[in-house]
Predicted model as a PDB file, atoms N, CA, C, CB and O in Angstrom, pLDDT in the B-factor column:
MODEL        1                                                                  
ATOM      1  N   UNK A   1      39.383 -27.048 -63.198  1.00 55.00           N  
ATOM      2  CA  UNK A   1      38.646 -28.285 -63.277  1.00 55.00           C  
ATOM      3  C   UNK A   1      37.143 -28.066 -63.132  1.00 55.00           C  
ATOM      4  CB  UNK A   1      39.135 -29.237 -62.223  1.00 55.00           C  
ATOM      5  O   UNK A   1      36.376 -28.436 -64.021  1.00 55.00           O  
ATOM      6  N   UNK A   2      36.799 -27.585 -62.236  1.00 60.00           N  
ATOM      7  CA  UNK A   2      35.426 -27.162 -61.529  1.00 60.00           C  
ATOM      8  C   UNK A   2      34.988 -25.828 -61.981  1.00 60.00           C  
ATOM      9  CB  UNK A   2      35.545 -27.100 -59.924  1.00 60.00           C  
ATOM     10  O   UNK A   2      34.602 -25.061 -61.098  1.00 60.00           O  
ATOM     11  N   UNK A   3      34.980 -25.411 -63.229  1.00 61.00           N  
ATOM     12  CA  UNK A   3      34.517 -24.486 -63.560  1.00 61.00           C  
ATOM     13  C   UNK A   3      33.208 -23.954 -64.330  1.00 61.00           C  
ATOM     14  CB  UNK A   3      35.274 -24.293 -63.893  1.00 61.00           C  
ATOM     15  O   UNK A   3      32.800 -22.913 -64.845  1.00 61.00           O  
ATOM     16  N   UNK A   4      32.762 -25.370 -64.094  1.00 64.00           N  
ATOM     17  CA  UNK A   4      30.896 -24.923 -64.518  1.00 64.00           C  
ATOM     18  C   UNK A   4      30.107 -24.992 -63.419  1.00 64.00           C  
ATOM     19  CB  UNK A   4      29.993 -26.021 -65.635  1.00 64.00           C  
ATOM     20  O   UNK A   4      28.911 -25.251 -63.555  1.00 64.00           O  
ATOM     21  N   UNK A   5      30.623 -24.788 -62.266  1.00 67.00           N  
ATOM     22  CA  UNK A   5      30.214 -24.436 -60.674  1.00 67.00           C  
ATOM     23  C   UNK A   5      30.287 -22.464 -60.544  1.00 67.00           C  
ATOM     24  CB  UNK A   5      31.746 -25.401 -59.356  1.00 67.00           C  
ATOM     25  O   UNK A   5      31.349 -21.967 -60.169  1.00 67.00           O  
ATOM     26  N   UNK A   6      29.520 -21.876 -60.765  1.00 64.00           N  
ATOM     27  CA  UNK A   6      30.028 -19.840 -60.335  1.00 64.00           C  
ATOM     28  C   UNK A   6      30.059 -19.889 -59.432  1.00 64.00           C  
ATOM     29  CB  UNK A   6      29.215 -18.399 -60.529  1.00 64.00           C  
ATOM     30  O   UNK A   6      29.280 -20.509 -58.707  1.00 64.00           O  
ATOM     31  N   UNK A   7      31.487 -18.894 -58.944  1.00 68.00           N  
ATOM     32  CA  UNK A   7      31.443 -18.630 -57.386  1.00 68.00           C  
ATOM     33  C   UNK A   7      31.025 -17.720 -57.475  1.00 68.00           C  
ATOM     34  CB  UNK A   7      32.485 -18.590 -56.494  1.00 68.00           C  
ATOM     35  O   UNK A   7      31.245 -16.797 -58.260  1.00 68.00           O  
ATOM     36  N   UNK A   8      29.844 -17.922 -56.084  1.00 69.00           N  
ATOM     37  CA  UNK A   8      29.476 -16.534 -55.763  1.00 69.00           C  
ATOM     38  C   UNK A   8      29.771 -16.074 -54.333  1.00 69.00           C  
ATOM     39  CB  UNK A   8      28.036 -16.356 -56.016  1.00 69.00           C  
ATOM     40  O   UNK A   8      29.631 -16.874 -53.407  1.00 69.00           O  
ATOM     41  N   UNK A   9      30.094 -15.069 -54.160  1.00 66.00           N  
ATOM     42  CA  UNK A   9      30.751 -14.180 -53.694  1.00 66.00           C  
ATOM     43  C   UNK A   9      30.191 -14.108 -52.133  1.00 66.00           C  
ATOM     44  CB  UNK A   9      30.638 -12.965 -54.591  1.00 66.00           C  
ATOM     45  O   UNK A   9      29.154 -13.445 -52.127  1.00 66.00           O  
ATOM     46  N   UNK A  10      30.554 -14.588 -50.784  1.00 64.00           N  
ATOM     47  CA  UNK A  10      29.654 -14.300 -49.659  1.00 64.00           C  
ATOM     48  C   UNK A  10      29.966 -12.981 -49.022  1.00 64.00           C  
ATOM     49  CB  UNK A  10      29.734 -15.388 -48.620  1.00 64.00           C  
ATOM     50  O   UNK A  10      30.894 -12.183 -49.146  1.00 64.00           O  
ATOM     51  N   UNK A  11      29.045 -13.015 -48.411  1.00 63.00           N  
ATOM     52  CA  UNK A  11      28.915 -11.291 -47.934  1.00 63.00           C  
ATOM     53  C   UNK A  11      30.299 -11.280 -46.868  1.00 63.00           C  
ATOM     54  CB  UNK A  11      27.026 -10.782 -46.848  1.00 63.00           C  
ATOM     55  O   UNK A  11      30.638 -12.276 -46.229  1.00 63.00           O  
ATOM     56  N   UNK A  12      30.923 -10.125 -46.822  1.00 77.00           N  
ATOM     57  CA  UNK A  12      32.081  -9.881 -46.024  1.00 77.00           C  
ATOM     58  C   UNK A  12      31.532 -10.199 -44.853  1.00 77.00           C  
ATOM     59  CB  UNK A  12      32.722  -8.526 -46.067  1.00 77.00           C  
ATOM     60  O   UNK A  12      30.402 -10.039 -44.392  1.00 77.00           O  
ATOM     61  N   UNK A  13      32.624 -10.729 -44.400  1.00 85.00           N  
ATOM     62  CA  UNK A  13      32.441 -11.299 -42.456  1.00 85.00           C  
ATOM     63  C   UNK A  13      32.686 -10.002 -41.207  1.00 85.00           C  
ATOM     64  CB  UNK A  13      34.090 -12.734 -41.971  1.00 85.00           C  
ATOM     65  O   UNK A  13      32.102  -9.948 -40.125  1.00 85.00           O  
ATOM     66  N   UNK A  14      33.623  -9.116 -41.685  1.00 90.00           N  
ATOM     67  CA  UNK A  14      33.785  -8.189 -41.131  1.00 90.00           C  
ATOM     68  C   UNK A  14      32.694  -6.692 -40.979  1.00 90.00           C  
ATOM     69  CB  UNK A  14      34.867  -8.106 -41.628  1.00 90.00           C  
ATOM     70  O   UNK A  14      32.890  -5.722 -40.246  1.00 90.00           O  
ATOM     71  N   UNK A  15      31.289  -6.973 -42.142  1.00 91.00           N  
ATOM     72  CA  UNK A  15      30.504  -6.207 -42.108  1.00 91.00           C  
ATOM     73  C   UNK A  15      29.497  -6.436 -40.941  1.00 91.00           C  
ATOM     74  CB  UNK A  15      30.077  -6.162 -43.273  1.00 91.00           C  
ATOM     75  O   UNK A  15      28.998  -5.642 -40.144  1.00 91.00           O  
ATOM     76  N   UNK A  16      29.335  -8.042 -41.134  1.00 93.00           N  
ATOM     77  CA  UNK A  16      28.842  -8.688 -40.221  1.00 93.00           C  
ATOM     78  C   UNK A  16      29.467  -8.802 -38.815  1.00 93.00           C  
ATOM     79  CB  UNK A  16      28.692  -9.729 -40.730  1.00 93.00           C  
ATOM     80  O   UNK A  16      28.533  -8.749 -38.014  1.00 93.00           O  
ATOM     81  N   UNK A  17      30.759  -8.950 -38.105  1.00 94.00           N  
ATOM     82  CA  UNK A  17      30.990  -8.792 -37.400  1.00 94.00           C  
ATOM     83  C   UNK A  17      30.939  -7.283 -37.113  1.00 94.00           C  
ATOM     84  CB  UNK A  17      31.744  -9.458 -37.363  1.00 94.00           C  
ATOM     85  O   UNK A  17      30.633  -7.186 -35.925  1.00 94.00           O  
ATOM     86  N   UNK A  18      31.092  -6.095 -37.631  1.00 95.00           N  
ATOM     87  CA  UNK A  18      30.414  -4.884 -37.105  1.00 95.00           C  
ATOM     88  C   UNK A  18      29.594  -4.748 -36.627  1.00 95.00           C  
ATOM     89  CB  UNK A  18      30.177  -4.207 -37.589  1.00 95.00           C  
ATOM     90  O   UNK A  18      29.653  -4.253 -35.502  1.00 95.00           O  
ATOM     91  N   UNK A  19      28.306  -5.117 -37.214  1.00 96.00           N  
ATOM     92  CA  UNK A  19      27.067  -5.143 -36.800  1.00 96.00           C  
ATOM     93  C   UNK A  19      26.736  -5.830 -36.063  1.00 96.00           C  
ATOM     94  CB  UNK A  19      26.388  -5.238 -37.453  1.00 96.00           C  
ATOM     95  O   UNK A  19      25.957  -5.273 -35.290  1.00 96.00           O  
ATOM     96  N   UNK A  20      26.942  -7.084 -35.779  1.00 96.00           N  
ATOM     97  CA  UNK A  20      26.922  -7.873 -34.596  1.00 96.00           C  
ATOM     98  C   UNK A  20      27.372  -7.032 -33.310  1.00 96.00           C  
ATOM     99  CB  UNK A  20      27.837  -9.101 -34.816  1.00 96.00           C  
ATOM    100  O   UNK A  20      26.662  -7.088 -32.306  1.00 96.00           O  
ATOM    101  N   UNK A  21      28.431  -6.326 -33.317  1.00 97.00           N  
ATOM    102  CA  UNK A  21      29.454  -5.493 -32.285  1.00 97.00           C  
ATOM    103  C   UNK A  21      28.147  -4.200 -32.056  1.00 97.00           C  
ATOM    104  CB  UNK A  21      31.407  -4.798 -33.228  1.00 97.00           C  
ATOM    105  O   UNK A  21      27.899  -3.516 -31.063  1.00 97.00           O  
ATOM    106  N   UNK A  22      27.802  -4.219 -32.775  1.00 97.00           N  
ATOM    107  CA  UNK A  22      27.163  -2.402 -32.883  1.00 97.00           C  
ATOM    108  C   UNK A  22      25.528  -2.625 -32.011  1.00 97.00           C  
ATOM    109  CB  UNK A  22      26.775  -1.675 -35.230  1.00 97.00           C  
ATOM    110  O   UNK A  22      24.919  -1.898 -31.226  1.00 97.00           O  
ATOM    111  N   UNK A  23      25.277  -3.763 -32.504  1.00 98.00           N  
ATOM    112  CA  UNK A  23      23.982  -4.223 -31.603  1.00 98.00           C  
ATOM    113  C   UNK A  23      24.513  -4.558 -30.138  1.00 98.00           C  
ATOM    114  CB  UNK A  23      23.176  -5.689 -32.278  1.00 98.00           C  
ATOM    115  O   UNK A  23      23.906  -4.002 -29.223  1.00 98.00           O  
ATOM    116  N   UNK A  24      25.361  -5.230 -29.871  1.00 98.00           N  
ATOM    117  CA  UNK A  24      25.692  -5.700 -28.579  1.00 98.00           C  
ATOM    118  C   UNK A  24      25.832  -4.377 -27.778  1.00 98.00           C  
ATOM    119  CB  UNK A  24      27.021  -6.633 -28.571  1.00 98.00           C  
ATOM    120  O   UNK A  24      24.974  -4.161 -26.922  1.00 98.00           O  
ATOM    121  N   UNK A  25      26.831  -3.462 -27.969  1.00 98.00           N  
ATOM    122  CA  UNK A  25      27.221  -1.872 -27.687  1.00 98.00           C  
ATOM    123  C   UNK A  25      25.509  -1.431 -27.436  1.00 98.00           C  
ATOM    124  CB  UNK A  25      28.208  -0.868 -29.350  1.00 98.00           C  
ATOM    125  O   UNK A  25      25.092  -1.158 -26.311  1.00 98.00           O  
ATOM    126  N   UNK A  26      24.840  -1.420 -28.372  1.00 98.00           N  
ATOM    127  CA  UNK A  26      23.491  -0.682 -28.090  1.00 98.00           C  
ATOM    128  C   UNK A  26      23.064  -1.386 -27.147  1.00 98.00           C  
ATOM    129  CB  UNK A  26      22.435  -0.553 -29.177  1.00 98.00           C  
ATOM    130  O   UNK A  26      22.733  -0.698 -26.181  1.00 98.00           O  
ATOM    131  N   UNK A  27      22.844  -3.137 -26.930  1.00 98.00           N  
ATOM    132  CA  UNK A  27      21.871  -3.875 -25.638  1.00 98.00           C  
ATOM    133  C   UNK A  27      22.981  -3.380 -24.503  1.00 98.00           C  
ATOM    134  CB  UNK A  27      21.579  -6.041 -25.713  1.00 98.00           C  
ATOM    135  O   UNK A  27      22.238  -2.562 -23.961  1.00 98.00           O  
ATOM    136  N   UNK A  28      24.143  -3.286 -23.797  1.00 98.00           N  
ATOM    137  CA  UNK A  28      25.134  -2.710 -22.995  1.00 98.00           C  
ATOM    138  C   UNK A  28      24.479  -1.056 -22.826  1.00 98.00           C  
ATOM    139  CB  UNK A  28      26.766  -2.873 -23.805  1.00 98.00           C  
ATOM    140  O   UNK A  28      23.754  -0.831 -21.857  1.00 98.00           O  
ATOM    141  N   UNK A  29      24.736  -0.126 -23.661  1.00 97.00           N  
ATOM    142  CA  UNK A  29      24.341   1.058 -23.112  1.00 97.00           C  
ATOM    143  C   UNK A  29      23.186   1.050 -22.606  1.00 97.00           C  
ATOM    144  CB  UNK A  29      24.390   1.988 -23.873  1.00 97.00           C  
ATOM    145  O   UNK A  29      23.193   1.090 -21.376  1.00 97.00           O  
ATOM    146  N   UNK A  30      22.026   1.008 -23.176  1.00 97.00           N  
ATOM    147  CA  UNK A  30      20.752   0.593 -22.804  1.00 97.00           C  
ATOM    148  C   UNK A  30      20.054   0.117 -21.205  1.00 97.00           C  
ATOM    149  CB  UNK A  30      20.690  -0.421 -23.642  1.00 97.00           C  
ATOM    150  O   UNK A  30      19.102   0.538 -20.547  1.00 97.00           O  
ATOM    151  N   UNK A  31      21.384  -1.303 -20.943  1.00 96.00           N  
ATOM    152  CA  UNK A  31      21.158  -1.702 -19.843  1.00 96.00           C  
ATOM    153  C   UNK A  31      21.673  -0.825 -18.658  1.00 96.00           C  
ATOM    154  CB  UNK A  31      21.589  -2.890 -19.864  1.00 96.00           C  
ATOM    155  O   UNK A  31      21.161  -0.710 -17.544  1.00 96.00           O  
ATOM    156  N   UNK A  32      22.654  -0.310 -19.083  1.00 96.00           N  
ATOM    157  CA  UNK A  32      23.396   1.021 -18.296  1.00 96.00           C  
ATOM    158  C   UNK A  32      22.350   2.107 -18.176  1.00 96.00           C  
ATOM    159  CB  UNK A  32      24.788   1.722 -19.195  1.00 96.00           C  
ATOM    160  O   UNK A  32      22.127   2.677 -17.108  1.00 96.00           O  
ATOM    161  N   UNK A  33      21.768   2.355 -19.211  1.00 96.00           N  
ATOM    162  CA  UNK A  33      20.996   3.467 -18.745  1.00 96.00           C  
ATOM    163  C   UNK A  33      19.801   2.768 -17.770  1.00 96.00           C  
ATOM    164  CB  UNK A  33      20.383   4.362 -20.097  1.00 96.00           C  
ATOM    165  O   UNK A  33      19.232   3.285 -16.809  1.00 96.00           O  
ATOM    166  N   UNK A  34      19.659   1.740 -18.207  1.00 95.00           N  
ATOM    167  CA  UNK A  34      17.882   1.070 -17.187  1.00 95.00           C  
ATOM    168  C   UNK A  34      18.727   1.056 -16.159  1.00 95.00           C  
ATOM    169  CB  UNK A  34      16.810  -0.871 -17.508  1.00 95.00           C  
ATOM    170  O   UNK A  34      18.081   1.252 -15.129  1.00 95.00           O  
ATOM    171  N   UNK A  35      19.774   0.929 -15.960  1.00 96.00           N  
ATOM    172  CA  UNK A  35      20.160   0.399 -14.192  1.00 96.00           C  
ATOM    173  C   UNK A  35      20.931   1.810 -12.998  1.00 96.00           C  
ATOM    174  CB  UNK A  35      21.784  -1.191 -14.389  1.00 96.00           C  
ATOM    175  O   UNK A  35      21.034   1.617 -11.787  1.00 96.00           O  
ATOM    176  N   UNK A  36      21.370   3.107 -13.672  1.00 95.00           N  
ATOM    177  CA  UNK A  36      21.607   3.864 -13.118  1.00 95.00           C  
ATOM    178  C   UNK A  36      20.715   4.337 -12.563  1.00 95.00           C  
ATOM    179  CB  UNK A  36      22.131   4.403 -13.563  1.00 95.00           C  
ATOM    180  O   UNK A  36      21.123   4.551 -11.421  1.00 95.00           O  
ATOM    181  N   UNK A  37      19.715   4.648 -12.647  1.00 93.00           N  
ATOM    182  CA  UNK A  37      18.899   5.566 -11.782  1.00 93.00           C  
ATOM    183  C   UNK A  37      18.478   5.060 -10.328  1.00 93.00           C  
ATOM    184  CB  UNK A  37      17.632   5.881 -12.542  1.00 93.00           C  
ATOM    185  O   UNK A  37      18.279   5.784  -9.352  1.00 93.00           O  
ATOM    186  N   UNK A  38      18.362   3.338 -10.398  1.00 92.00           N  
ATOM    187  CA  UNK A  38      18.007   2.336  -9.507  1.00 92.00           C  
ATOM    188  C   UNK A  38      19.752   2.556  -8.427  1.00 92.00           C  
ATOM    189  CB  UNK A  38      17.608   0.519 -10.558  1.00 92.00           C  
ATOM    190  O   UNK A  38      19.981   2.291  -7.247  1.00 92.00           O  
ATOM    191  N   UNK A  39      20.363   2.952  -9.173  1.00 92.00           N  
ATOM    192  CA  UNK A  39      21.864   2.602  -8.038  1.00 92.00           C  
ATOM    193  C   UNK A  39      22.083   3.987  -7.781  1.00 92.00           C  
ATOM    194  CB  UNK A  39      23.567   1.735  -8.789  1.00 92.00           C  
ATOM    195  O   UNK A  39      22.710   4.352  -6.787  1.00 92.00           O  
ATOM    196  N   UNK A  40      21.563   4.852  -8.688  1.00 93.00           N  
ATOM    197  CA  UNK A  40      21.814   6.627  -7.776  1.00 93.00           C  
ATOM    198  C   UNK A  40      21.001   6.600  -6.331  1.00 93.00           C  
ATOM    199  CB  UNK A  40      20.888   8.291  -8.877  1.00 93.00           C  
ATOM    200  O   UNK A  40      21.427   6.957  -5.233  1.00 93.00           O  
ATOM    201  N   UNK A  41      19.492   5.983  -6.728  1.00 93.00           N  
ATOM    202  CA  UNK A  41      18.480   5.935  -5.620  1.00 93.00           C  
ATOM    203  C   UNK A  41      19.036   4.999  -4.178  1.00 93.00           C  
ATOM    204  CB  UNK A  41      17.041   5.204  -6.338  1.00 93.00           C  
ATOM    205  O   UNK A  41      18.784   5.507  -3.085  1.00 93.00           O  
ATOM    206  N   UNK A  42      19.571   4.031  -4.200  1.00 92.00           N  
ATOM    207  CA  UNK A  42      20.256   2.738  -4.096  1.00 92.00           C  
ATOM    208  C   UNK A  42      21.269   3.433  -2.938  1.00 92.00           C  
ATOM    209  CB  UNK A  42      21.013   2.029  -5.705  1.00 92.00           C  
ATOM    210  O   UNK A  42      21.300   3.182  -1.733  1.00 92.00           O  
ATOM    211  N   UNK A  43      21.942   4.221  -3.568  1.00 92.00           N  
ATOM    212  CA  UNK A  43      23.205   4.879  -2.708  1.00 92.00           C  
ATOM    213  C   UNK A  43      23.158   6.005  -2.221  1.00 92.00           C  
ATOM    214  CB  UNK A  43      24.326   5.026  -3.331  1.00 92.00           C  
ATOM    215  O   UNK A  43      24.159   6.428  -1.641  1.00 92.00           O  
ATOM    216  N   UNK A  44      22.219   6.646  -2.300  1.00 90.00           N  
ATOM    217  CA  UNK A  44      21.444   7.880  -1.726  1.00 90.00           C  
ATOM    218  C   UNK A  44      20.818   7.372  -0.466  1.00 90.00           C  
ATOM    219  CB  UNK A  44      20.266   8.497  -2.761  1.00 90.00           C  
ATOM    220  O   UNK A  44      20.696   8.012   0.579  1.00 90.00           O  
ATOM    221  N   UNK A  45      20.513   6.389  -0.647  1.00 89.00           N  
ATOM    222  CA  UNK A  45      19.197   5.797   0.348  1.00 89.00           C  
ATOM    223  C   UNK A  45      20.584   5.521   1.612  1.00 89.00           C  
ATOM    224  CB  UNK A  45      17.975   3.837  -0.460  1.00 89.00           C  
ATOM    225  O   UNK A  45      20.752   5.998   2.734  1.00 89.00           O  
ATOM    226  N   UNK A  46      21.172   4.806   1.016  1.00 88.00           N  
ATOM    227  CA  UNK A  46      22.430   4.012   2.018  1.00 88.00           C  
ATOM    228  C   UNK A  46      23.016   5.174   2.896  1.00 88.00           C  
ATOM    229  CB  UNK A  46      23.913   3.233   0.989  1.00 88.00           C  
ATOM    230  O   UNK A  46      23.415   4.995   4.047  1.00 88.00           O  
ATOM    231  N   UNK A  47      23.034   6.565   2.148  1.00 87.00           N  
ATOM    232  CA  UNK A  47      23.820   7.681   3.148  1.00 87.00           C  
ATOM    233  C   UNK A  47      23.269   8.284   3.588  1.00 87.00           C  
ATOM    234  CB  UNK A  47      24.629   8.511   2.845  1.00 87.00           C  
ATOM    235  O   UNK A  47      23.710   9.355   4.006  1.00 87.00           O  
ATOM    236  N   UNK A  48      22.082   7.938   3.721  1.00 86.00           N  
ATOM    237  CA  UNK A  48      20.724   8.608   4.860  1.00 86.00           C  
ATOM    238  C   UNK A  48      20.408   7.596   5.554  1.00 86.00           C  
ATOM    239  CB  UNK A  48      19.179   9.196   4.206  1.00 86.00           C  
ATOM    240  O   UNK A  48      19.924   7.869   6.653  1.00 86.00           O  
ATOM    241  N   UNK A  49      20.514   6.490   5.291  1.00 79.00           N  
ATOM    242  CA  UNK A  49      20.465   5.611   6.542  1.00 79.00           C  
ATOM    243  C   UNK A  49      21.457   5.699   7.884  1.00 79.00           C  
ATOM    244  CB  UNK A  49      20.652   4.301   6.022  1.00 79.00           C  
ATOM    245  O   UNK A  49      22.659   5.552   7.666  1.00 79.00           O  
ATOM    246  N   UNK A  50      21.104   5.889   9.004  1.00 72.00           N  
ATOM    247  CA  UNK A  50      22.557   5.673   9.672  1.00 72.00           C  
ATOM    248  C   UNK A  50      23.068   4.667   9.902  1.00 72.00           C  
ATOM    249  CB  UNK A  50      22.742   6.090  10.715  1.00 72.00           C  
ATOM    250  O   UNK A  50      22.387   3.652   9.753  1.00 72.00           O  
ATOM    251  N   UNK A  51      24.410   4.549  10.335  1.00 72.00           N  
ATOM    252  CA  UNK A  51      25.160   3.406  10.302  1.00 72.00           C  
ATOM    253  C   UNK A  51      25.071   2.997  11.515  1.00 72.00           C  
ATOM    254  CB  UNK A  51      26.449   3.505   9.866  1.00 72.00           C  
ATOM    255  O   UNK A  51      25.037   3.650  12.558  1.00 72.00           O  
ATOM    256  N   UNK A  52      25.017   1.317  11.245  1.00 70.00           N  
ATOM    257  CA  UNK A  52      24.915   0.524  12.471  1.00 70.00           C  
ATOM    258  C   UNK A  52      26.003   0.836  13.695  1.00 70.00           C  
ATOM    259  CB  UNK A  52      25.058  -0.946  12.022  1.00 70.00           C  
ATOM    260  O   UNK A  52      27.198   1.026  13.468  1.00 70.00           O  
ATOM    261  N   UNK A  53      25.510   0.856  14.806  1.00 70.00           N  
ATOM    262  CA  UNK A  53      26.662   0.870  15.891  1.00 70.00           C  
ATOM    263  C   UNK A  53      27.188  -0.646  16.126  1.00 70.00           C  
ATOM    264  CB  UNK A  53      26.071   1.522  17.402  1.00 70.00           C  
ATOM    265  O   UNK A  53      26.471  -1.562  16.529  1.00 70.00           O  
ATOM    266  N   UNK A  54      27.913  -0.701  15.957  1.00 76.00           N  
ATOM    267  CA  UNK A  54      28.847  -2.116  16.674  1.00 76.00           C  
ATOM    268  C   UNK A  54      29.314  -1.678  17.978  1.00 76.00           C  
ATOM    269  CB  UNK A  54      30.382  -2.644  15.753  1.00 76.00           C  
ATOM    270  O   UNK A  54      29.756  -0.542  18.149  1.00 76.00           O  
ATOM    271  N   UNK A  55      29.219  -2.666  19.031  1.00 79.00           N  
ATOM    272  CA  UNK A  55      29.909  -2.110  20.674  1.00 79.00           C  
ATOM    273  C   UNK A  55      30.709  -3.591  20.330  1.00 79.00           C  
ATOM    274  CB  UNK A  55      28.561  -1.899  22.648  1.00 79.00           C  
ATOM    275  O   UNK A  55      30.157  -4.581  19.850  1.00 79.00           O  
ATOM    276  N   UNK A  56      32.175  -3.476  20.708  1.00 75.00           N  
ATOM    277  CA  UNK A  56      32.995  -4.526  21.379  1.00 75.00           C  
ATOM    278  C   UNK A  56      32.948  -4.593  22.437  1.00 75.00           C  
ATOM    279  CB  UNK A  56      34.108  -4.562  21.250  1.00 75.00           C  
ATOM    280  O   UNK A  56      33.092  -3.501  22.987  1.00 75.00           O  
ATOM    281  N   UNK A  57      32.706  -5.954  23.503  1.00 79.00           N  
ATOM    282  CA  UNK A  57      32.824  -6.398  24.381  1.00 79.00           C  
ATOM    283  C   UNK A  57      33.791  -7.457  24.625  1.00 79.00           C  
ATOM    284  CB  UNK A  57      31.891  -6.555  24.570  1.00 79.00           C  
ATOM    285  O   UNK A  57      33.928  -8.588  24.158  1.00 79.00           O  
ATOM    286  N   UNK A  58      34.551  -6.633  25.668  1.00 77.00           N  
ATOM    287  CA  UNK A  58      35.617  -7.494  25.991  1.00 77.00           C  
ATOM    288  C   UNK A  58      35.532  -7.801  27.216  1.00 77.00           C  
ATOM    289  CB  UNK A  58      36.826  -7.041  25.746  1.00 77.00           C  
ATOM    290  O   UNK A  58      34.770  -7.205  27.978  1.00 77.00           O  
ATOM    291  N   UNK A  59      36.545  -9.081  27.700  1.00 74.00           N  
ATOM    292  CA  UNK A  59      35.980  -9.715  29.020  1.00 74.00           C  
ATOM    293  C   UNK A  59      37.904  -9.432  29.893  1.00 74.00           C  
ATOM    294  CB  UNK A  59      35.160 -11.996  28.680  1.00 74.00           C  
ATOM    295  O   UNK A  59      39.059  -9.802  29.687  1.00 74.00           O  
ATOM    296  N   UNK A  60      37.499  -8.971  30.411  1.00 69.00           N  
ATOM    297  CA  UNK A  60      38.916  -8.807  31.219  1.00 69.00           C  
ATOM    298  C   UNK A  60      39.054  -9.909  32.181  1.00 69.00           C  
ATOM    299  CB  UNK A  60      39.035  -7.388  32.081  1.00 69.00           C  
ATOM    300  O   UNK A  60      40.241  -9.813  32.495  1.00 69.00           O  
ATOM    301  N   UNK A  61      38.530 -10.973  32.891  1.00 64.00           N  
ATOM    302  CA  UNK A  61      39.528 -11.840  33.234  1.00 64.00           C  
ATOM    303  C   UNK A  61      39.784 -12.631  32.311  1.00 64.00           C  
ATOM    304  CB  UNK A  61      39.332 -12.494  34.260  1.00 64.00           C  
ATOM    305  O   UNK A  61      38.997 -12.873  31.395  1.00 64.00           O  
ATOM    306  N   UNK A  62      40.819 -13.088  32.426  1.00 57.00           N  
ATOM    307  CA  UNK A  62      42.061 -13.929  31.416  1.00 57.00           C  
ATOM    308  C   UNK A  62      42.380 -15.220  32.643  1.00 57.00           C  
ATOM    309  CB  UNK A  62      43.955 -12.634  30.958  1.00 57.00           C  
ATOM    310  O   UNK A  62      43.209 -16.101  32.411  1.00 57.00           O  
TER     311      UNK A  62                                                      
ENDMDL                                                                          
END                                                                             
């Protein structure tokens, strides 16, 4: 019926969803790399700190 309308052809969705995927993967590694060095330093720091003493005090009359 509708044939003095051309279809034209849209770009595959799955090329596009690659690339969409492939950028996201790159902003993810990226942020991984900006944030390790801050949590090596982070947890280094924590096992040279010494650890708090807690004393329990208990009350013996009852």
């Amino acid at each position: 019926m509708n044939s003095a309308i051309p279809a034209r052809r849209r770009p595959k969705t799955g090329t596009m969803t690659r690339i969409i995927l492939l950028i996201s993967f790159f902003i993810l590694v990226g942020r991984l790399i900006f944030i390790i060095p801050g949590a090596i330093e982070h947890h280094q720091q924590k096992k040279a700190a010494p650890e708090p003493v807690t004393t329990l005090i208990t009350s013996d009359s009852r």
